[in-house]
SERO-4910 file (N, C-alpha, C, O; in steps of 0.05 Angstrom, whole numbers):
BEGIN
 pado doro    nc1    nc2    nc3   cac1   cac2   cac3    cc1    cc2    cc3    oc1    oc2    oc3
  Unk    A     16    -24      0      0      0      0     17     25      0      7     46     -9
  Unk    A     34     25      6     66     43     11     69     53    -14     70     77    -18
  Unk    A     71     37    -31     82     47    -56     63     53    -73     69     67    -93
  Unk    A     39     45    -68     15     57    -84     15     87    -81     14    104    -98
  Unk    A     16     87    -52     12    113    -37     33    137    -50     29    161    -54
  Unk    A     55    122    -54     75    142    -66     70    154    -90     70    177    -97
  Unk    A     64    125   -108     61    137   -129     42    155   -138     46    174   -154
  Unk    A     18    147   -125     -3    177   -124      9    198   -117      8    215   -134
  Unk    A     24    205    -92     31    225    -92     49    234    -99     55    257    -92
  Unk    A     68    216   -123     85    240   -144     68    233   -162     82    218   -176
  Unk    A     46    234   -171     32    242   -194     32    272   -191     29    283   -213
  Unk    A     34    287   -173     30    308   -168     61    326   -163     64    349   -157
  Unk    A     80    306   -167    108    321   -168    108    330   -190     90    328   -206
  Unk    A    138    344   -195    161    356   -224    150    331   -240    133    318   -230
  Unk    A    160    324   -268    163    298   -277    191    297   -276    203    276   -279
  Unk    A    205    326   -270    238    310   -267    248    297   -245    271    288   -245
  Unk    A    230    295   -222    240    287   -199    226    257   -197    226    245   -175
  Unk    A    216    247   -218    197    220   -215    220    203   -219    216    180   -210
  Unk    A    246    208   -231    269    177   -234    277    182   -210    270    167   -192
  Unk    A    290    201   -206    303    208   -175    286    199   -154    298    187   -136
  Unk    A    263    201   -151    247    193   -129    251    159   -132    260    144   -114
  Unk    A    246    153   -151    233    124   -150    271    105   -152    278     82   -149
  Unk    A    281    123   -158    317    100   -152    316    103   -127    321     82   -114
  Unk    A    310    128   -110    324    126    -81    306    116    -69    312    112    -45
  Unk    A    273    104    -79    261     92    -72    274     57    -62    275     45    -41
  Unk    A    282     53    -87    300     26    -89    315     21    -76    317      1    -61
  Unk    A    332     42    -79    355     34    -59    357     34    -38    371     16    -28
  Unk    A    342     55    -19    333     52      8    315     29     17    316     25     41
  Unk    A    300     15      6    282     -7     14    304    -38     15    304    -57     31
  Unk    A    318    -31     -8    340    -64    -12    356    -47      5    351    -63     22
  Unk    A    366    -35     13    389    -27     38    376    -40     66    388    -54     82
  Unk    A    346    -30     67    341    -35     89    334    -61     93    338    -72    114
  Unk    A    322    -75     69    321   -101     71    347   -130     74    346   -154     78
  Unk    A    365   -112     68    389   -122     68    404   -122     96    409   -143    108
  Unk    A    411    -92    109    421    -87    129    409    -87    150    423    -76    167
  Unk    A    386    -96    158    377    -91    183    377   -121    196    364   -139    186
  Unk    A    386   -125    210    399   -151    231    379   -159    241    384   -183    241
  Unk    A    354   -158    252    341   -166    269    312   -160    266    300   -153    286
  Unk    A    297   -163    237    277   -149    237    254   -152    245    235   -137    245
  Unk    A    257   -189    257    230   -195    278    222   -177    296    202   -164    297
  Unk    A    242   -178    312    248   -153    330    225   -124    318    211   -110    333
  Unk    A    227   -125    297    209    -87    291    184    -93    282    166    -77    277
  Unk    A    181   -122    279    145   -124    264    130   -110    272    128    -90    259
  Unk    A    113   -113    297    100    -92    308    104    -61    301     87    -51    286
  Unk    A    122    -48    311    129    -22    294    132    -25    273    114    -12    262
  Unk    A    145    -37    256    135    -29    226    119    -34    216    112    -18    198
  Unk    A    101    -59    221     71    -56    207     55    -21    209     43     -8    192
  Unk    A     62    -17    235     47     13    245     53     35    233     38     50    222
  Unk    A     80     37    234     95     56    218     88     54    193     75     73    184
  Unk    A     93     33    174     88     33    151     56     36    137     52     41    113
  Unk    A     35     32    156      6     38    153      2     73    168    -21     81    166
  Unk    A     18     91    181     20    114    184     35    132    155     28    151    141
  Unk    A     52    117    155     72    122    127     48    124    102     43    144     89
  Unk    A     38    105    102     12    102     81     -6    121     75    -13    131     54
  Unk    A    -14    127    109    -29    157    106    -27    177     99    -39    191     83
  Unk    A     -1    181    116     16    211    107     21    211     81      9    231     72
  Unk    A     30    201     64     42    204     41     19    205     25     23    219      6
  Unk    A    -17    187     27    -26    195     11    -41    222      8    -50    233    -12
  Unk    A    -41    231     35    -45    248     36    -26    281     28    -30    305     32
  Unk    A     -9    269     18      3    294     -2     -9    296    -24     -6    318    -37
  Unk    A    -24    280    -34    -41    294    -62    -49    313    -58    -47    330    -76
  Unk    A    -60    321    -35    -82    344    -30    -65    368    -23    -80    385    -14
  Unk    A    -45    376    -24    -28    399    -12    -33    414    -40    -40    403    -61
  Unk    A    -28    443    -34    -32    466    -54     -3    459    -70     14    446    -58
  Unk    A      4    467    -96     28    459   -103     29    446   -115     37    451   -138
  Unk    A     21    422   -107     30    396   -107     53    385    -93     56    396    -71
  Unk    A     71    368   -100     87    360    -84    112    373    -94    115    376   -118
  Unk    A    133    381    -72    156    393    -81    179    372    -86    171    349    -81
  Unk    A    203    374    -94    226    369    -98    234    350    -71    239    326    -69
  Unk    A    234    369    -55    249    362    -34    229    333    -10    237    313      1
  Unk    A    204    349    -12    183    324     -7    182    299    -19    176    277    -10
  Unk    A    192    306    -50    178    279    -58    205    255    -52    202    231    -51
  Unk    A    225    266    -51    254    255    -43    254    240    -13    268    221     -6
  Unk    A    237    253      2    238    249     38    211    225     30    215    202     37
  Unk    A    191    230     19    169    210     19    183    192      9    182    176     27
  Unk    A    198    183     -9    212    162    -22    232    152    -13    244    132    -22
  Unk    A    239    164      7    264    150     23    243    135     55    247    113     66
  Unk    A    225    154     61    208    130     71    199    109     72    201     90     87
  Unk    A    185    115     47    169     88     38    194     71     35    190     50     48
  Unk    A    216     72     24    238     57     13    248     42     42    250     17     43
  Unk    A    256     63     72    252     44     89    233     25     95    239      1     95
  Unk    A    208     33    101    194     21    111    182     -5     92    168    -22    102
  Unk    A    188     -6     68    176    -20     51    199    -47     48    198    -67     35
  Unk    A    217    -37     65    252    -49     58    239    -66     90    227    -87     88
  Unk    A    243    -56    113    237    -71    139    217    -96    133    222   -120    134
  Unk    A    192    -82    127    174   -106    117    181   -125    106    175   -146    117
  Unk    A    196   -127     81    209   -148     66    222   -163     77    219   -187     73
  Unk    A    246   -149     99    254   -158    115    248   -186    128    260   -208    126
  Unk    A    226   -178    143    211   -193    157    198   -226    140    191   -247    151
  Unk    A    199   -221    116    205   -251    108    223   -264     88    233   -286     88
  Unk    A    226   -243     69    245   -250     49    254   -222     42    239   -204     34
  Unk    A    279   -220     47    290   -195     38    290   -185      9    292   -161      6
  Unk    A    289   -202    -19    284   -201    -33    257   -194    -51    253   -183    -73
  Unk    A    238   -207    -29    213   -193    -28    191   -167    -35    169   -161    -43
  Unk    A    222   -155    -25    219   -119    -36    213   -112    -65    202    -92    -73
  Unk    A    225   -139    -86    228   -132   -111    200   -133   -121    198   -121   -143
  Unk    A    180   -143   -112    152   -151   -119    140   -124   -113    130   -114   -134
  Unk    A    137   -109    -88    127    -81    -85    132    -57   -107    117    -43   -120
  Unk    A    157    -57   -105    169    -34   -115    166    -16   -142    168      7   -149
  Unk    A    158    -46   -155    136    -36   -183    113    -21   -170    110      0   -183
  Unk    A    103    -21   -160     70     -5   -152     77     23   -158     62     35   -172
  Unk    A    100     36   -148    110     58   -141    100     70   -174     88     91   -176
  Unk    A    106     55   -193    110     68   -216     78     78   -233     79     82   -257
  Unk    A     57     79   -220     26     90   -212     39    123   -215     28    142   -226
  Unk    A     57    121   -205     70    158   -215     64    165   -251     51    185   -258
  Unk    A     74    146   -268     77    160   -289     49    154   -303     45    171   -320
  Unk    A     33    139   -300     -1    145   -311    -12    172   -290    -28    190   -297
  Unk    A      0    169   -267    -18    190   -245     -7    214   -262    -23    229   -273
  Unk    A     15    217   -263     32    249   -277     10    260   -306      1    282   -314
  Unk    A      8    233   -315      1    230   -345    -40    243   -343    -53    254   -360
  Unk    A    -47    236   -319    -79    232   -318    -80    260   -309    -95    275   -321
  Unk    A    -61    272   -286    -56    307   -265    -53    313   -295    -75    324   -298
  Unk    A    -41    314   -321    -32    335   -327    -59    336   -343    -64    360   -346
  Unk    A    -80    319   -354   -100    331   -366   -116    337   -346   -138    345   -354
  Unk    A   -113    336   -324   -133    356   -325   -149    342   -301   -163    357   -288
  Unk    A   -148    318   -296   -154    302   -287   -155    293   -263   -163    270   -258
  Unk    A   -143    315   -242   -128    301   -215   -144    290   -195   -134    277   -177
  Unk    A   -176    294   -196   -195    280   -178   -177    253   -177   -162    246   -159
  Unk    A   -183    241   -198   -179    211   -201   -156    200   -181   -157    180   -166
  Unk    A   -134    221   -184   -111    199   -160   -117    209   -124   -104    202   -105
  Unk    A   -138    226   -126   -140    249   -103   -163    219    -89   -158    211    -66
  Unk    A   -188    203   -108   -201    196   -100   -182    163    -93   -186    147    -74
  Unk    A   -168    162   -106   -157    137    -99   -145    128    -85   -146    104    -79
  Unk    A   -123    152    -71   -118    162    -49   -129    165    -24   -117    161     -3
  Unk    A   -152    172    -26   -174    176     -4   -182    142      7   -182    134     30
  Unk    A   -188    130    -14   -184    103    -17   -172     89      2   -182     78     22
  Unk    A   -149     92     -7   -122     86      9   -113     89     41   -105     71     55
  Unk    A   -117    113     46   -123    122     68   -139    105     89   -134     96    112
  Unk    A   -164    104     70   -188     88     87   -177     58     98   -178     50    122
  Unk    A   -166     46     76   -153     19     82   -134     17     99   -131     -4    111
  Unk    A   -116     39    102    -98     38    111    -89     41    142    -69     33    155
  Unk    A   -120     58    150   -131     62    178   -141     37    192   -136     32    216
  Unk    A   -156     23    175   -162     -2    178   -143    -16    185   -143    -26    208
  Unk    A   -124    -19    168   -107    -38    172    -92    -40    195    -86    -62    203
  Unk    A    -82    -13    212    -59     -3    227    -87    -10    258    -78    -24    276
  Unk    A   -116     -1    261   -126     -1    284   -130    -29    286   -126    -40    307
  Unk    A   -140    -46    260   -145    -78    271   -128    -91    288   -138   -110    300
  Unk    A   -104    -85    294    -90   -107    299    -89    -92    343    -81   -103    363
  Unk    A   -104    -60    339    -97    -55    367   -123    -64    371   -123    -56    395
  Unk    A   -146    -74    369   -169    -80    375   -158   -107    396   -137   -119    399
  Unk    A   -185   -109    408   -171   -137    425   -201   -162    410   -220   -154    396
  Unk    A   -199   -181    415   -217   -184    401   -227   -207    438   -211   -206    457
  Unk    A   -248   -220    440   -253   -237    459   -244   -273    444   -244   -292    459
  Unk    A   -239   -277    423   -223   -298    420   -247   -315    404   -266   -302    394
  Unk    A   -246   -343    400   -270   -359    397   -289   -371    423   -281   -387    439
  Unk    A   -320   -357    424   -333   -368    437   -352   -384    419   -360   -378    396
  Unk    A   -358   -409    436   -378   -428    422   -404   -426    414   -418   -413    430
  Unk    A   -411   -433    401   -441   -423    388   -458   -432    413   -450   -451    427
  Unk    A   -485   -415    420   -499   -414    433   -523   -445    425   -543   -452    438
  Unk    A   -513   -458    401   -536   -479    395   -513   -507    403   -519   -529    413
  Unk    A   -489   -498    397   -474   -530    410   -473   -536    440   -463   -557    448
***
């Protein structure tokens, strides 16, 4: 959802900053999926983080502007961690399957420039929704399995 998220929101970057974003995307996610020693250890936080990460970032569609230079570089080095820890957590190689999503930038760029930007604003919104979901389910407590009232 990370990289969906991104890529919506450089639909709304430079188009010169869309290679730059999306290499240091790469390379920060296989760094982190590579170098981090102990990543059982962060499941918990990074599921959270990376479903906060989700939010925030889709929520840069909506800024006046659009997204700057320097933002869309810091969003991409996020997601690139956090998308790198996750992988982590089962196959470090794993990362390579995500990392395509990111690229929802160059139709999003292509759809913002006619004219069009509801479309990644609503998909986004989308996103968001799921993504809230995703991060409170797991703090819910649940009462476990009780037995049906007819057995």
């Amino acid at each position: 959802m990370l990289c969906i998220a991104l890529g919506l929101a450089l639909s709304f970057a430079p188009a010169k900053i869309l290679v730059q974003s999306l290499m240091l995307l790469a390379a920060t996610a296989l760094a982190a999926a590579m170098l981090i020693p102990d990543a059982a250890a962060w499941e918990p936080q990074a599921l959270i983080a990376c479903a906060v990460s989700t939010v925030l970032t889709a929520l840069c569609v909506h800024l006046p502007g659009g997204v700057r230079h320097w933002l869309a570089l810091l969003l991409a080095a996020n997601a690139g961690l956090w998308c790198g820890v996750v992988a982590a957590l089962s196959d470090a190689l794993s990362v390579l399957f995500v990392l395509p999503l990111a690229l929802l930038a160059l139709p999003g760029c292509w759809i913002v420039s006619r004219g069009y930007a509801i479309v990644p604003k609503v998909l986004s919104g989308w996103l968001v929704a799921v993504a809230v979901l995703a991060a409170a389910l797991p703090l819910i407590t649940t009462p476990g399995y009780e037995p049906d009232h007819m057995e």
